[in-house]
N, C-alpha and C positions, 0 to 999 in steps of 0.2 A: 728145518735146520736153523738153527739159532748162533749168530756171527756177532761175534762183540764189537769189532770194529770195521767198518769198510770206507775202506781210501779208493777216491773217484779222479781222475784227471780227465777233466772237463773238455770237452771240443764242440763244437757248433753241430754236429750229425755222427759222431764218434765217441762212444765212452768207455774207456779202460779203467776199472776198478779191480781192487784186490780185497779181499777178504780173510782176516786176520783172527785167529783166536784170541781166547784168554789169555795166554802167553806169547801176544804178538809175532804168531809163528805166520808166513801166508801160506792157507789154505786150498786156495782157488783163484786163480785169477778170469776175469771175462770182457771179453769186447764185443760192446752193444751198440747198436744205434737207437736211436732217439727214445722210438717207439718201444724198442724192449729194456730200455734201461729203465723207463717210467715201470714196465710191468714188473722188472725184476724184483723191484722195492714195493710194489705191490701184492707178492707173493711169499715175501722173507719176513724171518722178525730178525731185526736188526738193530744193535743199541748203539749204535755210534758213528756218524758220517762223516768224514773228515777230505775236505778241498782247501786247493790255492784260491785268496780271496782274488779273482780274474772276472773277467768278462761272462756274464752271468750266473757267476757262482751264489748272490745274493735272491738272485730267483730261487734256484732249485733250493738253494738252503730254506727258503718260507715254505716250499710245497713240503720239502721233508720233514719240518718242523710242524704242519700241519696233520700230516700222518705220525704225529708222535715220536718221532725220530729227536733224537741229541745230532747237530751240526756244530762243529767246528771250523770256522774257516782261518787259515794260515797264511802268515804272509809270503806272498813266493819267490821273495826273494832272500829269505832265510830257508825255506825248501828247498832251495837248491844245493845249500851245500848238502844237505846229504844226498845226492844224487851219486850213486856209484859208476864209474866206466863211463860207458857212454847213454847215450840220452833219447832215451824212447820212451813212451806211453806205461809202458809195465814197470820200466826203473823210477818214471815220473812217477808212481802210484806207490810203490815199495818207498819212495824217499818223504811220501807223507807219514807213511804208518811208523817210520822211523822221528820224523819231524813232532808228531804230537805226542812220542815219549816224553821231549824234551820239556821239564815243566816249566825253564826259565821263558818259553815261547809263547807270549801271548795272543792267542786268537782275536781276529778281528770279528768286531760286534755284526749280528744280521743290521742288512738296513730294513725300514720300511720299504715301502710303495711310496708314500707320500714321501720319505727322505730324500727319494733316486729319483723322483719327478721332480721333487724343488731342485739337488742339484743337475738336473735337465734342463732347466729354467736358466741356470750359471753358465750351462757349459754352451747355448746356445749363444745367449746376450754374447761371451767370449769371442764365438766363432764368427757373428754379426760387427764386434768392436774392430776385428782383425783385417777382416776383408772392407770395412769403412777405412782406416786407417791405412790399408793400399790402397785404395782404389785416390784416396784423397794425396797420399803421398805421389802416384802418379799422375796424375794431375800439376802437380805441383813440380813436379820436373820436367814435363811439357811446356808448360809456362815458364821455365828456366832456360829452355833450350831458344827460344822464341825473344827474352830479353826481358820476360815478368818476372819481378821479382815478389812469390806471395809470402805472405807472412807468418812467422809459426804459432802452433796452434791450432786445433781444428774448427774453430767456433771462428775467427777473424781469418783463418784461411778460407774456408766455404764462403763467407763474406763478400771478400777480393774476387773468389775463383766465379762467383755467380755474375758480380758487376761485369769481370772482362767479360766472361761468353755471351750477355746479355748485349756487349758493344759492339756494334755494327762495324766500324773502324778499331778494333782492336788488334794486336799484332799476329795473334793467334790466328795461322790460316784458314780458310774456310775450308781445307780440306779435310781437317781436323775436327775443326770445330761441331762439326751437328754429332761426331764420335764424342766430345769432349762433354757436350749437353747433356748424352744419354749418359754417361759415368756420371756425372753430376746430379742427374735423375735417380740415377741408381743408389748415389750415398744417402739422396732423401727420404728415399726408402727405407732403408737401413735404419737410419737414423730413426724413423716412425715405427719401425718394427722394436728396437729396442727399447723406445719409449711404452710400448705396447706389454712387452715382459718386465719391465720394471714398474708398471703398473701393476701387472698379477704378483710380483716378487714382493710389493707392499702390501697387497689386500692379504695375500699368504702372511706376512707378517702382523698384520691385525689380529689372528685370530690366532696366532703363536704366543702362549706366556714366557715361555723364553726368549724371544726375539724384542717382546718388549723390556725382559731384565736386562738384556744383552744391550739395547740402544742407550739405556742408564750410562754405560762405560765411555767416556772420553775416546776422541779416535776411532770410534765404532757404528758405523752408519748401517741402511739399510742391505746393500749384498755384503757388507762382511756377517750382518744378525743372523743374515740368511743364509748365509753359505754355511756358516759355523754350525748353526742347529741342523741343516742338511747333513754334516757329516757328522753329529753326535747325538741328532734326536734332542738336544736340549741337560743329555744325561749323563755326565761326569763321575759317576760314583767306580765308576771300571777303572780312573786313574787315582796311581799311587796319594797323589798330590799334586800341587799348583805346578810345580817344578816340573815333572812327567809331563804335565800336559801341555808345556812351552816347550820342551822337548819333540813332544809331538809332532810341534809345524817344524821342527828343523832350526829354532830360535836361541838353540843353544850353542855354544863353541865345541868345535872336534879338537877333541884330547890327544894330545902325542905325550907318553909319560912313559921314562922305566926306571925301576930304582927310587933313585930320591929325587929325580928331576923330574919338574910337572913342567910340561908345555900345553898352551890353550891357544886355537889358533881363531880362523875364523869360524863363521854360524855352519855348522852340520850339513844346513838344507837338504836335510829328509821328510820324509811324510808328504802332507798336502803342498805342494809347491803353492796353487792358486792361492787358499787362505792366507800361507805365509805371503803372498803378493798384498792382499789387502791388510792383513793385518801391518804391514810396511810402509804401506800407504797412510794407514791412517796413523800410524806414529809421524809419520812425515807432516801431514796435515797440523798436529797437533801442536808439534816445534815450531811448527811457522804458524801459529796462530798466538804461542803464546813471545816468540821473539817476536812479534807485531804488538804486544801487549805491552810486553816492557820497554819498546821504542815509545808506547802512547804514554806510558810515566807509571801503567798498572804496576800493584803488588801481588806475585802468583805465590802457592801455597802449593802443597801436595805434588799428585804426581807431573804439572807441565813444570815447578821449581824445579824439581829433579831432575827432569830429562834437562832442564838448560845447565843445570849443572853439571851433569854427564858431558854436553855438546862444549863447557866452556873448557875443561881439563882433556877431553880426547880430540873430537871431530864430530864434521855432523850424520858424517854416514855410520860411527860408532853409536851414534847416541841415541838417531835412526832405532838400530836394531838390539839395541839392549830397551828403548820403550817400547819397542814391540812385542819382544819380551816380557815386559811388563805390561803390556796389556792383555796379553794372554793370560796371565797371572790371575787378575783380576776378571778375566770371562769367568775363569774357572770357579772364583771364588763366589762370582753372583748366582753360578747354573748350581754350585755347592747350597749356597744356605736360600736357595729362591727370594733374595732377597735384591733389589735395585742396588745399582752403587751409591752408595753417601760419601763424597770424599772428605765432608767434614768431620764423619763419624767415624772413616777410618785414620784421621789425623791424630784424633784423640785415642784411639786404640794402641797407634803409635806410640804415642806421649806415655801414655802409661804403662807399656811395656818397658819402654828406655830408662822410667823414672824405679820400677820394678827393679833393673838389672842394675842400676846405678850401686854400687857399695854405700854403707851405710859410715 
């Protein structure tokens, strides 16, 4: 039998698939587990596999992709609107075969192996920053409750927090205390563990040429090089343009418009939340390095002039995220032409263009 299309909703031991003709009619529906879903597609010719990009949809998409198969993967939260009535396994599979008629719907790229393991690397160092940063905020109000006042920060807080538990006379009960030691113990771990993945997260980046065009860019350190080629491979040609691809992290403003009134509110915040965090971060970094510049008496040029110019007519949290904005701009355009950023090169680019459009 020969099936042009078949729509899969994916489950950990459960597979509901439909299978659709030439004229997107469904033909068959089936629910398999594990083992017979792998044979099913072992025994069919099938031109077309279409899932929610979910929780390991990026596996089965490489195995099917290796058997010759076209995969599409969808995002599932535009799949849902076509979800009819109510919400099972068979209307979840009938609302994909409907979702990739739609040709404004862009499917999400396969990832590698190596993409999903770098960000495995991210989502770990995360999980490690989070639980340091309670264990050390608890800490920290143990010592509040007792009459310590520690200091913020986590570098001069662990500091403080290790002299009192170290003090034999400290206010900090003994009852507490050899409990407080062992949390203490515990953040030093942490802290050696993530130094440990941000070591593999650079050697990975050595041998990335993307990660090193990416480091070129202002604002742009080693987990954002890394996080960023984790979710794009390094390969930007699937986006419209620069603009699309700040869109992407959620870095644009949500539009309220009808008629002749345009309203632009704040940033979208769709897509990668994480990236958009770093990539936030290091616009923030970059305004405070370069308002430390111009207190020292420096002259800035290019893109940190402009962010202080943004930050002198709005604010700093606007100006924050319209540079972050624009640094994502600029990912795009180095992962575009494989070439490092020059920001002398692109001032003159500028220049000439301005000087171009100028009336004669």
């Amino acid at each position: 039998m020969h099936a042009t299309t078949v729509a899969v909703d994916l489950a950990k031991s459960v597979f509901q698939i439909a299978v659709a003709d030439e004229h997107w009619r469904v033909v068959e529906t089936q629910r398999l587990t594990r083992s017979q879903f792998e044979r099913w597609f072992l025994n069919r010719e099938v031109g077309l596999v279409v899932m929610e990009a979910c929780g390991s949809a990026h596996h089965w998409a490489r195995w099917l992709n290796a058997l010759g198969i076209e995969v599409r993967l969808l995002p599932a939260h535009y799949v849902r609107a076509y979800v009819r009535r109510n919400k099972t396994d068979a209307t979840d599979a009938a609302a994909l075969l409907e979702a990739c008629r739609c040709a404004d719907l862009r499917p999400v790229r396969v990832k590698s192996v190596e993409q999903q393991a770098l960000q495995g690397l991210h989502r770990i160092r995360s999980l490690w920053m989070g639980t340091r940063t309670s264990r050390i905020n608890a800490l920290r109000g143990f010592c509040r409750e007792f009459g310590l006042a520690i200091p913020q920060g986590a570098r001069p807080g662990l500091e403080v927090l290790g002299r009192v538990m170290a003090d034999p006379n400290t206010a900090v009960p003994g009852l507490i205390r050899d409990s407080a030691k062992l949390l203490l113990e515990e953040v030093r771990l942490l802290e050696a563990r993530i130094a440990q993945v941000e070591r593999e997260l650079a050697n990975a980046a050595k041998h990335s040429p993307a990660c090193t065009l990416l480091l070129s860019v202002p604002g742009i350190g080693l987990l954002t090089a890394t996080a960023m080629v984790a979710a794009t491979s390094g390969d930007v040609t699937h986006f419209k343009d620069a603009r699309h691809f700040a869109s992407w992290f959620g870095l644009t403003p949500r539009e309220f418009s009808s008629g002749g009134t345009r309203y632009l509110g704040r940033i979208s915040k769709k897509g990668d939340r994480y990236l958009r965090m770093l990539l936030t971060h290091g616009a923030r970094s970059v305004l405070r390095a370069a308002s430390a510049a111009v207190e020292r008496g420096k002259v800035l040029s290019g893109v940190r002039h402009w962010a202080l110019q943004v930050q002198a007519r709005s604010n700093h949290n606007n100006a924050t995220c319209a540079l972050a904005n624009k640094l994502a701009r600029i990912c795009y355009a180095t992962l575009r032409d494989h070439a490092a950023f020059d920001e002398q090169a692109a001032l003159e680019r500028k220049t000439q263009r301005q000087s171009f459009a100028m009336p004669a």
